[in-house]
LUMPAZA-961551 format. One record per residue: y, z, x of N, C-alpha, C, O in turn. Coordinates in steps of 0.02 Angstrom, whole numbers. Atoms other than C-alpha are relative to their C-alpha. Layout:
REM LUMPAZA-961551
n.v:n.w:n.u:ca.v:ca.w:ca.u:c.v:c.w:c.u:o.v:o.w:o.u
Y:Z:X:Y:Z:X:Y:Z:X:Y:Z:X
...
END
This chain:
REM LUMPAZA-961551
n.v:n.w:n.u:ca.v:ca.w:ca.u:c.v:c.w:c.u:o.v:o.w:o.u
37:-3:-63:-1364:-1103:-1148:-56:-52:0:-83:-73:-50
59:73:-2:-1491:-1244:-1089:-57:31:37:-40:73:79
64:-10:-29:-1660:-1211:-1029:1:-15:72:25:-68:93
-3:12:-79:-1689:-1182:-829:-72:-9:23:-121:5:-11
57:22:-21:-1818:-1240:-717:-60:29:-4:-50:81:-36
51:-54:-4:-1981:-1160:-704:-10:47:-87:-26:105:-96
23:-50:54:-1998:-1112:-891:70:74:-21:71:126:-53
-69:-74:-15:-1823:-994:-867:30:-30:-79:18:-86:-104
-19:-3:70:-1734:-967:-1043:75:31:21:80:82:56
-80:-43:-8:-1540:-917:-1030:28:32:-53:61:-12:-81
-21:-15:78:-1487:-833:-1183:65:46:8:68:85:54
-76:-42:6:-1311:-749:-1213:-4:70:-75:-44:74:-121
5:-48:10:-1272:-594:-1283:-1:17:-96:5:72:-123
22:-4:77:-1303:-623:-1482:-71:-34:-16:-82:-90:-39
51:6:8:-1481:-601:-1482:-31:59:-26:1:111:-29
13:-56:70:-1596:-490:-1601:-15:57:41:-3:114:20
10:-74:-45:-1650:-371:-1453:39:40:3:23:97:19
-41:-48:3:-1496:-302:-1470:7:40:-44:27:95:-25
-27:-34:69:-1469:-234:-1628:-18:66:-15:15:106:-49
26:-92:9:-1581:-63:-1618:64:14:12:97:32:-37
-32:-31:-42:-1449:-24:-1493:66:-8:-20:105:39:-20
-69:-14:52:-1299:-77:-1583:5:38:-55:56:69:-68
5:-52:49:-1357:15:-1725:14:55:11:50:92:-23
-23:-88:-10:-1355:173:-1638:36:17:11:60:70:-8
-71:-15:-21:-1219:149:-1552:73:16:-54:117:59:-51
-48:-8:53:-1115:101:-1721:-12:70:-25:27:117:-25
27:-87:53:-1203:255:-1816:51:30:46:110:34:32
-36:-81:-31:-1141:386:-1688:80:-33:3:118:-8:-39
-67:2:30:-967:305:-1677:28:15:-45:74:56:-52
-29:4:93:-952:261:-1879:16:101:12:73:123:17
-6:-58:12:-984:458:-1879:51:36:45:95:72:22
-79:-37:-39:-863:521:-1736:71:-25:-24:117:16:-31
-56:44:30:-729:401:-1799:3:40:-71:57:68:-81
-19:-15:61:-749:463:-1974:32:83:-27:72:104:-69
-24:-51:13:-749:628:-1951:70:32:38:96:86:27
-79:3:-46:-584:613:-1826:40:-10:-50:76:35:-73
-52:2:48:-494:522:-1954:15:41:-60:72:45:-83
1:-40:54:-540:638:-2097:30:61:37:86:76:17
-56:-61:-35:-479:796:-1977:56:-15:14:101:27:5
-86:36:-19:-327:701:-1926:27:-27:-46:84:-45:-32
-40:25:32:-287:631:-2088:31:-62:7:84:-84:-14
-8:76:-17:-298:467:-2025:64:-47:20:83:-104:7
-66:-2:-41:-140:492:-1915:-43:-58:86:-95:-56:119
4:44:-69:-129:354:-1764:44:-7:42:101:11:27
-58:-14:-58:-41:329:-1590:30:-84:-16:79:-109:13
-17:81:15:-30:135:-1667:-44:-48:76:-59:-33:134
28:52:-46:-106:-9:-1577:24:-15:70:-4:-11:125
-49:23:-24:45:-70:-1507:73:43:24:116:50:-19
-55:-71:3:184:68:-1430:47:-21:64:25:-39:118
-28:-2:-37:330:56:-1346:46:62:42:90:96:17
-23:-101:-19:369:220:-1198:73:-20:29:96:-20:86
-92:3:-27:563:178:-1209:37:25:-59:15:13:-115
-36:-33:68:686:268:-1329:30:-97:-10:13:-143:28
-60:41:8:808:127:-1389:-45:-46:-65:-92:-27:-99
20:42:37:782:-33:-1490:-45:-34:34:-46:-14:93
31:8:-30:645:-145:-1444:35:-64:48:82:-100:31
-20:42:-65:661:-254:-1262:-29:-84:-5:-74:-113:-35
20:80:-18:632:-425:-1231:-51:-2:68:-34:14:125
60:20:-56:465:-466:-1123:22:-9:66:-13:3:115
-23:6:-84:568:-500:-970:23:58:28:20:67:89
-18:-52:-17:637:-339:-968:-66:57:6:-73:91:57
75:-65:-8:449:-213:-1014:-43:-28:39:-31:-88:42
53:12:-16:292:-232:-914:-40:23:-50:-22:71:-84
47:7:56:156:-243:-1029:-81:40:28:-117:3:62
54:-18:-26:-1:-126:-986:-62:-22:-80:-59:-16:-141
62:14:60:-164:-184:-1087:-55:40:2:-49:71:55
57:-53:12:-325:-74:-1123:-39:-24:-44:-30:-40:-102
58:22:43:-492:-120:-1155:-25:45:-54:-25:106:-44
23:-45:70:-563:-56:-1335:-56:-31:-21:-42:-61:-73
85:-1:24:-753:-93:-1367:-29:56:-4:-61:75:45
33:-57:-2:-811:66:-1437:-97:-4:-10:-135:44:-15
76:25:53:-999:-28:-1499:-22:-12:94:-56:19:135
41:48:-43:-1021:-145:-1361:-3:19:79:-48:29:119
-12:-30:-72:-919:-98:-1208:33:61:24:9:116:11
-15:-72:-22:-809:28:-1121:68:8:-35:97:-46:-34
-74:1:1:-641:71:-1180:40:69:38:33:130:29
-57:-35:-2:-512:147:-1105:72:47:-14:118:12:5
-32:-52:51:-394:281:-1184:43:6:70:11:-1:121
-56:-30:-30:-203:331:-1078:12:53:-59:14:44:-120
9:-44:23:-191:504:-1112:73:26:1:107:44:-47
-48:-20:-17:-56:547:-1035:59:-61:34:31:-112:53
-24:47:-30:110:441:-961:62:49:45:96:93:17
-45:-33:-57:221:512:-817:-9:84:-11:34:122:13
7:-65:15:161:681:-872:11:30:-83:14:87:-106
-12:-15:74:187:661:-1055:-51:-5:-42:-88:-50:-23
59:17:36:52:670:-1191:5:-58:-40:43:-51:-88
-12:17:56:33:518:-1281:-19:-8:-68:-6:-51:-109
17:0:91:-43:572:-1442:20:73:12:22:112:60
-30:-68:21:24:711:-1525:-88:32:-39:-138:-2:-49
89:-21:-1:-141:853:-1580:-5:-45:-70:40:-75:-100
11:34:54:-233:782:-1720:-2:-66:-6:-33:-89:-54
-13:78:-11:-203:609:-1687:-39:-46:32:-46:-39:93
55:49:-40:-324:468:-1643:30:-66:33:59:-117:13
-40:72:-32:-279:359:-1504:-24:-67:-3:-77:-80:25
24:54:21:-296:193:-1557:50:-58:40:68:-112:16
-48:54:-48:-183:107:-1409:-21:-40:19:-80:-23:20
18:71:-36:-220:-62:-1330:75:-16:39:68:-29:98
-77:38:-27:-27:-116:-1280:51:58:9:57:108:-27
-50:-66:-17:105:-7:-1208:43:-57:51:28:-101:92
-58:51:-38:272:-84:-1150:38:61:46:55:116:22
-42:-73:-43:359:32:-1003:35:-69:35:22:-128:44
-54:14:-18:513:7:-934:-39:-17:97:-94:-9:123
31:31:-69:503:-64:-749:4:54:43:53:89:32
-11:-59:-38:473:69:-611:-74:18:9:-125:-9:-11
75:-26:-20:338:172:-542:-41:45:-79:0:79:-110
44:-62:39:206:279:-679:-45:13:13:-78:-22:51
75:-41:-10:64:391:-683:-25:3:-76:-5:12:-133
48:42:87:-64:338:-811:-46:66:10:-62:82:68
53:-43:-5:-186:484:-851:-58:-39:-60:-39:-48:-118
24:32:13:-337:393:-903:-82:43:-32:-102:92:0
42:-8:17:-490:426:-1000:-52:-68:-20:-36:-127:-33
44:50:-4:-654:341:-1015:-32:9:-67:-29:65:-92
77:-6:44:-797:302:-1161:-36:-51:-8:1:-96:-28
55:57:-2:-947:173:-1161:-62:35:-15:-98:68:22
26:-11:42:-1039:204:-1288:-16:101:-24:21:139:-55
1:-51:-23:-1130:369:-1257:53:51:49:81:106:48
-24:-53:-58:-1063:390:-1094:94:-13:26:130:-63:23
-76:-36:-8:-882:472:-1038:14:17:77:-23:31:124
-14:-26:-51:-782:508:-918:1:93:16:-3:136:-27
16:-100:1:-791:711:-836:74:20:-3:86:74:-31
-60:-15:29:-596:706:-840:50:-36:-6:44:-90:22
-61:47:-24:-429:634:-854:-9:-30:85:-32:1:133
1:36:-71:-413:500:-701:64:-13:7:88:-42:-42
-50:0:-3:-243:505:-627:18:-76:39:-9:-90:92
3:65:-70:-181:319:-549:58:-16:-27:60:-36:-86
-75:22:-25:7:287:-514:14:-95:33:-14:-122:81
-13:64:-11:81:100:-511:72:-29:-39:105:-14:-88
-85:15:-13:239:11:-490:3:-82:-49:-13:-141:-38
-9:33:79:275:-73:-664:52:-75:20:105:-68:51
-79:57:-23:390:-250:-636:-9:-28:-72:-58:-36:-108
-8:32:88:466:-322:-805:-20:-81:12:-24:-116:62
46:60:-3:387:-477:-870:-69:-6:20:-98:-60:12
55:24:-14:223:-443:-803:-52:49:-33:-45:109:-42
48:-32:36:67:-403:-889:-71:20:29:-102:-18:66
37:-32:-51:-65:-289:-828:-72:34:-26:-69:48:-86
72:-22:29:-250:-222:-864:-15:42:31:-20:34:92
26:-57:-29:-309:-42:-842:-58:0:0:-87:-29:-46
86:20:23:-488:-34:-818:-34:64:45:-9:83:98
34:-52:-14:-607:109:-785:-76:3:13:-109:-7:-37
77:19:-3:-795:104:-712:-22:90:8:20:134:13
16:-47:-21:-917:252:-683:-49:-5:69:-98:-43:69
26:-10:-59:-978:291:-505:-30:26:5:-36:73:-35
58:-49:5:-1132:353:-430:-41:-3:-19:-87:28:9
51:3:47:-1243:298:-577:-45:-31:8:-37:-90:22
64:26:7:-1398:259:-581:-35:8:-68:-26:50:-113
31:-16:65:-1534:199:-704:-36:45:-23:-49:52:-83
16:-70:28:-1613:364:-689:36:54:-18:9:109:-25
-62:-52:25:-1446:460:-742:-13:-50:-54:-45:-23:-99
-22:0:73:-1425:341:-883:-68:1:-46:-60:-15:-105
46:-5:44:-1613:366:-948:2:82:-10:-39:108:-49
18:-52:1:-1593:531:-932:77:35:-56:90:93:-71
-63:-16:40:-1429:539:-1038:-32:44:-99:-85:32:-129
38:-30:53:-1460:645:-1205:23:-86:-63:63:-132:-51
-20:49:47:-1462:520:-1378:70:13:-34:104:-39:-31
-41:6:14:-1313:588:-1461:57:9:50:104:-31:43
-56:-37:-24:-1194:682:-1333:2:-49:79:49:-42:119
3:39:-67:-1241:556:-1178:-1:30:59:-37:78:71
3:-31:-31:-1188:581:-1031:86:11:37:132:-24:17
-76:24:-25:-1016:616:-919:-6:7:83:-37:48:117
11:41:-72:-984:515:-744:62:7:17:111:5:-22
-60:12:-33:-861:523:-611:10:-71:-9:-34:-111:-22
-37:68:31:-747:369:-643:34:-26:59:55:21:93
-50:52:-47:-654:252:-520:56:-49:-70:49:-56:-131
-57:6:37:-505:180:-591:55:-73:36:78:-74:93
-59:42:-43:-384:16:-559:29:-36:-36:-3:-55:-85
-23:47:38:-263:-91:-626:9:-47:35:5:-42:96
9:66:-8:-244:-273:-620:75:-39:-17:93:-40:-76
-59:49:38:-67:-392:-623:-35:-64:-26:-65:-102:13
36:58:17:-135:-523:-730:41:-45:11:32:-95:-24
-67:77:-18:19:-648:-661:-50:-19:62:-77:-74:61
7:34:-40:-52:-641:-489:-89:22:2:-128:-12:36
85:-9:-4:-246:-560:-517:-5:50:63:-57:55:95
6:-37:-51:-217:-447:-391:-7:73:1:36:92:-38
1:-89:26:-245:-252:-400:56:33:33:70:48:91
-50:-55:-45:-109:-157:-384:9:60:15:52:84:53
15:-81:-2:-172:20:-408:-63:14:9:-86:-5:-45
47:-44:20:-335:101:-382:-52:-37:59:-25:-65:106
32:35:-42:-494:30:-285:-73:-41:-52:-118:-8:-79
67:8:34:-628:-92:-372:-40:-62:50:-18:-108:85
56:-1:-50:-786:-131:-286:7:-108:-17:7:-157:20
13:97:12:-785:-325:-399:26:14:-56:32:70:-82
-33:23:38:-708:-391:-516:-41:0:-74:-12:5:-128
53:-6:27:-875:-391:-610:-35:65:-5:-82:73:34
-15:-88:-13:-882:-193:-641:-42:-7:-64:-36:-55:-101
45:-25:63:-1020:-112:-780:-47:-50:15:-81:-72:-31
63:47:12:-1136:-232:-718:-64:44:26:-77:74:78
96:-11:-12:-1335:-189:-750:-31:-40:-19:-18:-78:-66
42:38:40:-1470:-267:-762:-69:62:-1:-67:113:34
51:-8:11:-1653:-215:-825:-33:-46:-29:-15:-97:-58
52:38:21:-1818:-265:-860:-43:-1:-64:-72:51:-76
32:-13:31:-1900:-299:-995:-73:-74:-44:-71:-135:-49
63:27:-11:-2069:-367:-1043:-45:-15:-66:-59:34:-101
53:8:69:-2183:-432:-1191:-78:-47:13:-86:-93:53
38:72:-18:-2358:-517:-1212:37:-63:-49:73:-60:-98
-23:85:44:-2325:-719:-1268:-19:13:-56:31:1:-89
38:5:61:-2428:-692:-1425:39:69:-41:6:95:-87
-2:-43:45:-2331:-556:-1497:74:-2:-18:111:-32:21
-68:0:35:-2168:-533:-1595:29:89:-8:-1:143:-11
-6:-75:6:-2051:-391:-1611:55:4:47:79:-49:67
-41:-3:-41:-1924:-310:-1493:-27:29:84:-59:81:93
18:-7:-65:-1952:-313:-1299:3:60:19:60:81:10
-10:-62:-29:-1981:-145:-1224:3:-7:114:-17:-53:151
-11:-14:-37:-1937:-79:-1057:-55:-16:35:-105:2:4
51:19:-40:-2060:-150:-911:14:-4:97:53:-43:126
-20:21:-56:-2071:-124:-724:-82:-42:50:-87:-58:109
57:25:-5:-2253:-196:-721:-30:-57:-54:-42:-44:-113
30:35:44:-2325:-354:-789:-64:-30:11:-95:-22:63
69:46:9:-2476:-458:-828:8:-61:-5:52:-84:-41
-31:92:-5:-2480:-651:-792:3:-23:-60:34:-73:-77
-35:64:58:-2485:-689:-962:60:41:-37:79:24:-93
-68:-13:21:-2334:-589:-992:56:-36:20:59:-77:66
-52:50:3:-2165:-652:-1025:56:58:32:67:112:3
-34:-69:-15:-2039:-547:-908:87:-16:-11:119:-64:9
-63:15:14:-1867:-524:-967:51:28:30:44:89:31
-37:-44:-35:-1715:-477:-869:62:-6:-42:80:-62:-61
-63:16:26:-1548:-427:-957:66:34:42:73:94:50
-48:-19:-6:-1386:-429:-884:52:24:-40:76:-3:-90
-87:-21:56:-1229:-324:-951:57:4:58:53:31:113
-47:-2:-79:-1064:-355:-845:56:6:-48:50:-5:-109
-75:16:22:-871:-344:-879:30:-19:54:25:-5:114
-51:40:-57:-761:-436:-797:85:23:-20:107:13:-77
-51:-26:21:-590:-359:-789:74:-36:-8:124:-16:21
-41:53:21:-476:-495:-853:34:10:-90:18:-11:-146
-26:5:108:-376:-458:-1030:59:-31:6:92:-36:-46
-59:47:31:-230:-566:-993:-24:-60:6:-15:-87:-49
20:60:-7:-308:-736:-931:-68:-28:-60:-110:9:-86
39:37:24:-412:-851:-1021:-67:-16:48:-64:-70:77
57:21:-61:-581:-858:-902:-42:-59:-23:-65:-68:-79
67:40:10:-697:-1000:-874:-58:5:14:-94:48:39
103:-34:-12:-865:-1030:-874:-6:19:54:29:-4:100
-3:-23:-66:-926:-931:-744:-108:-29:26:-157:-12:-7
91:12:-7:-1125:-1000:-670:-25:71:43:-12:96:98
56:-55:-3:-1248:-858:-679:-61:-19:34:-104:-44:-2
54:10:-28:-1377:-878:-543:-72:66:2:-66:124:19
29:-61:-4:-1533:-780:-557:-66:-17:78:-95:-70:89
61:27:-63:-1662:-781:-390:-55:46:-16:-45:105:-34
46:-60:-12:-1824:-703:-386:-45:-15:71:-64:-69:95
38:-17:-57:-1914:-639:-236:-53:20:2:-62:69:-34
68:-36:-8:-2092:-606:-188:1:29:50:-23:-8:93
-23:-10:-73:-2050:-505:-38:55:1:14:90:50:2
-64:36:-50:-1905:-597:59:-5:-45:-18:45:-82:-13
-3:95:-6:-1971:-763:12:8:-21:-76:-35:-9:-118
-19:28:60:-1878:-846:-137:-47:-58:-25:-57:-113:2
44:37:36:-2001:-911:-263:6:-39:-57:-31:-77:-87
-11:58:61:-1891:-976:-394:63:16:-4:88:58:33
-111:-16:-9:-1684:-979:-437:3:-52:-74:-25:-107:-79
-30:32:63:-1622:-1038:-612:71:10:42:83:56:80
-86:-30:-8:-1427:-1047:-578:25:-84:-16:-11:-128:-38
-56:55:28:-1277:-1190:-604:24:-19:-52:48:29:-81
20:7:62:-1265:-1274:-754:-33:-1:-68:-21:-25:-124
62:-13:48:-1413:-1220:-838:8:81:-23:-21:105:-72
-22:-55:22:-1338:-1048:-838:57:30:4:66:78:40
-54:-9:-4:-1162:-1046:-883:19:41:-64:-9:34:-119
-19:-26:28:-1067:-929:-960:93:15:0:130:7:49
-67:-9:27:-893:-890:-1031:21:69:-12:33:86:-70
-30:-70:4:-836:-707:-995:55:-15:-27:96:-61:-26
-85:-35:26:-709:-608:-1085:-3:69:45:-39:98:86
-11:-94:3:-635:-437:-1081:-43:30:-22:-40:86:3
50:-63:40:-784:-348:-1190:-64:-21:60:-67:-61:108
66:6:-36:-960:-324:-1126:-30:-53:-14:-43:-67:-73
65:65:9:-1071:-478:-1103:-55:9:26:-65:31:82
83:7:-28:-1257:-495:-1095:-12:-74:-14:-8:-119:-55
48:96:-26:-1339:-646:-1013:-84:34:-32:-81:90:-58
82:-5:-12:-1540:-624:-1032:-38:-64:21:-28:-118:-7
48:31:-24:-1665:-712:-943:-72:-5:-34:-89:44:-67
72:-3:14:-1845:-756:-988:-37:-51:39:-12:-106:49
14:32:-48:-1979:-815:-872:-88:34:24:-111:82:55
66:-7:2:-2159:-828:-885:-54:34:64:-64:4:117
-17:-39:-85:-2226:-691:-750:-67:-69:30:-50:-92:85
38:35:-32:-2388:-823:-712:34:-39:45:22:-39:105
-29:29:-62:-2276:-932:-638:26:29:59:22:-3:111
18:-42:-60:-2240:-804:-521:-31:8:45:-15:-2:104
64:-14:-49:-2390:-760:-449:-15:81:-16:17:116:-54
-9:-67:-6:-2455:-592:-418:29:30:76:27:5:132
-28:-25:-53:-2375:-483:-310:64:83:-12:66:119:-62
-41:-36:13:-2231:-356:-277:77:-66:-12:77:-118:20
-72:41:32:-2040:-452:-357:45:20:-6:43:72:-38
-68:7:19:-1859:-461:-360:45:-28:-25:60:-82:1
-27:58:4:-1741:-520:-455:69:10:5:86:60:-26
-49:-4:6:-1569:-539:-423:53:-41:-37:57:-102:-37
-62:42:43:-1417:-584:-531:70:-1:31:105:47:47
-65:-14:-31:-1264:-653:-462:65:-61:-30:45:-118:-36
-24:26:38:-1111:-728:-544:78:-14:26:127:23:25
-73:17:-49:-977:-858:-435:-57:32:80:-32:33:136
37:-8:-62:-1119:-804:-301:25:74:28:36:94:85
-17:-83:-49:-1073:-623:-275:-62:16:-54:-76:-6:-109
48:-31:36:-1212:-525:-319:11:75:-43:55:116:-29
-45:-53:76:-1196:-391:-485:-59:30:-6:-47:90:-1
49:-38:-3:-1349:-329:-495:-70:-15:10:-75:-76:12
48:12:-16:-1545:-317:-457:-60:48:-18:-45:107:-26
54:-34:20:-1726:-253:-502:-55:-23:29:-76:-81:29
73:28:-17:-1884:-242:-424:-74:14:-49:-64:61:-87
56:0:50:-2064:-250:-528:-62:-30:44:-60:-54:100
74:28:-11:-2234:-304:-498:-45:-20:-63:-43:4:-119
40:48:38:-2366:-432:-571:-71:31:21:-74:44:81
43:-10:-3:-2537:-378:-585:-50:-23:-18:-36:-55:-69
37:52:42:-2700:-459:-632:-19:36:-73:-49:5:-116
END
């Protein structure tokens, strides 16, 4: 990332602010994971599964469904069920990503997890399978706000109604379900330090001019068969209505995948001014998310 106008800092998502939060996140996984496999005997549904009796097919003949798996970073997705069938037997930890089905219509019963937080139940979404083509299930939670997810407990989180859709990654088009953007799990927040001090940034919806105010985006973009390019991350801020500064183009490009990405911003609030502020983040010019704050003397 290159430095943006006005003192703006672009930083991508392997930076040290993160790591409390990966920590915790790994801890409570490492421990659900361990004690799954130790009750289950470290029985699996396999990575890779094909829902056809016979020998295996040739790619022109299965459609290929894919499923995101970031249990640390981002959300993954779990098929629970397929035309009404279970696909893990009890005891068994589903550890699917790839599933080859025969061509025709199915009903995917879908479960959610990101990090803490879960889905409240199986999500049912029906779609018409064609051989040769490869496809991405993807699952968001609706409704949420950042006062549901501060209010989530530390170990047990929280659980969200879910929206649900899949994707033909031949033509990018959705062929099941309804999603709002393409750019789904996106938040941002604020967060804030003085210049003179070291350490990890805490949570801020108020600053001081000689504070340094930090905004971090987290987005997924729901793409697991294509290769994506850089995508330019514009950020604007507002005093009011009236735009007082904009990093965006080349100075803040980024390279989505399939897992969760964090952009972060940094941006000295003096240059600001005082006042009431907005900032918005938007990425390809659709806007993903936004926060308001205030500067004080």
């Amino acid at each position: 990332m290159k430095s943006s106008r006005q003192g703006d800092i672009c930083m991508d998502k392997n930076m040290a602010n993160q790591i409390h939060l990966l920590v915790r996140k790994a801890a409570l996984v490492a421990v659900l994971l361990g004690i799954s496999l130790l009750w289950m005997g470290c029985r699996t549904t396999g990575e890779h599964i094909n829902w056809y009796q016979g020998p295996q097919r040739a790619t022109n003949e299965v459609g290929l469904l894919k499923l995101p798996r970031d249990l640390v970073n981002g959300h993954t997705v779990f098929v629970h069920t397929i035309d009404g069938t279970n696909l893990s037997k009890t005891f068994t930890v589903n550890n699917t990503t790839h599933i080859e089905l025969l061509p025709g219509n199915h009903t995917l019963g879908l479960w959610f997890l990101a990090g803490t937080e879960q889905s409240l139940s199986e999500y049912k979404i029906s779609f018409n399978c064609e051989a040769g083509h490869v496809y991405g299930a993807y699952m968001s939670p609706t409704q949420v706000t950042q006062h549901d997810l501060d209010k989530m407990e530390f170990l047990w989180g929280g659980k969200f109604p879910m929206t649900a859709w899949i994707v033909d990654g031949q033509t990018e088009q959705v062929v099941a379900g309804h999603r709002d953007t393409k750019y789904f799990f996106a938040r941002g927040g604020l967060t804030g330090f003085r210049t003179n001090e070291k350490g990890v940034p805490l949570p801020h919806l108020t600053f001081a001019p000689q504070d340094m105010v930090g905004f971090e985006l987290s987005v997924q973009v729901d793409d697991l068969v294509n290769q994506l390019k850089a995508s330019d991350v514009a950020f604007k801020w507002y005093s009011d209505t009236n735009l007082v500064s904009e990093s965006s183009g080349g100075e803040c490009s980024f390279s989505f995948d399939g897992s969760l990405n964090i952009v972060r911003l940094r941006k000295q609030a003096f240059t600001l001014g005082l006042g009431h502020f907005k900032i918005i983040a938007l990425i390809e010019g659709e806007e993903v998310a936004s926060q308001e704050f205030d500067i004080g003397p």
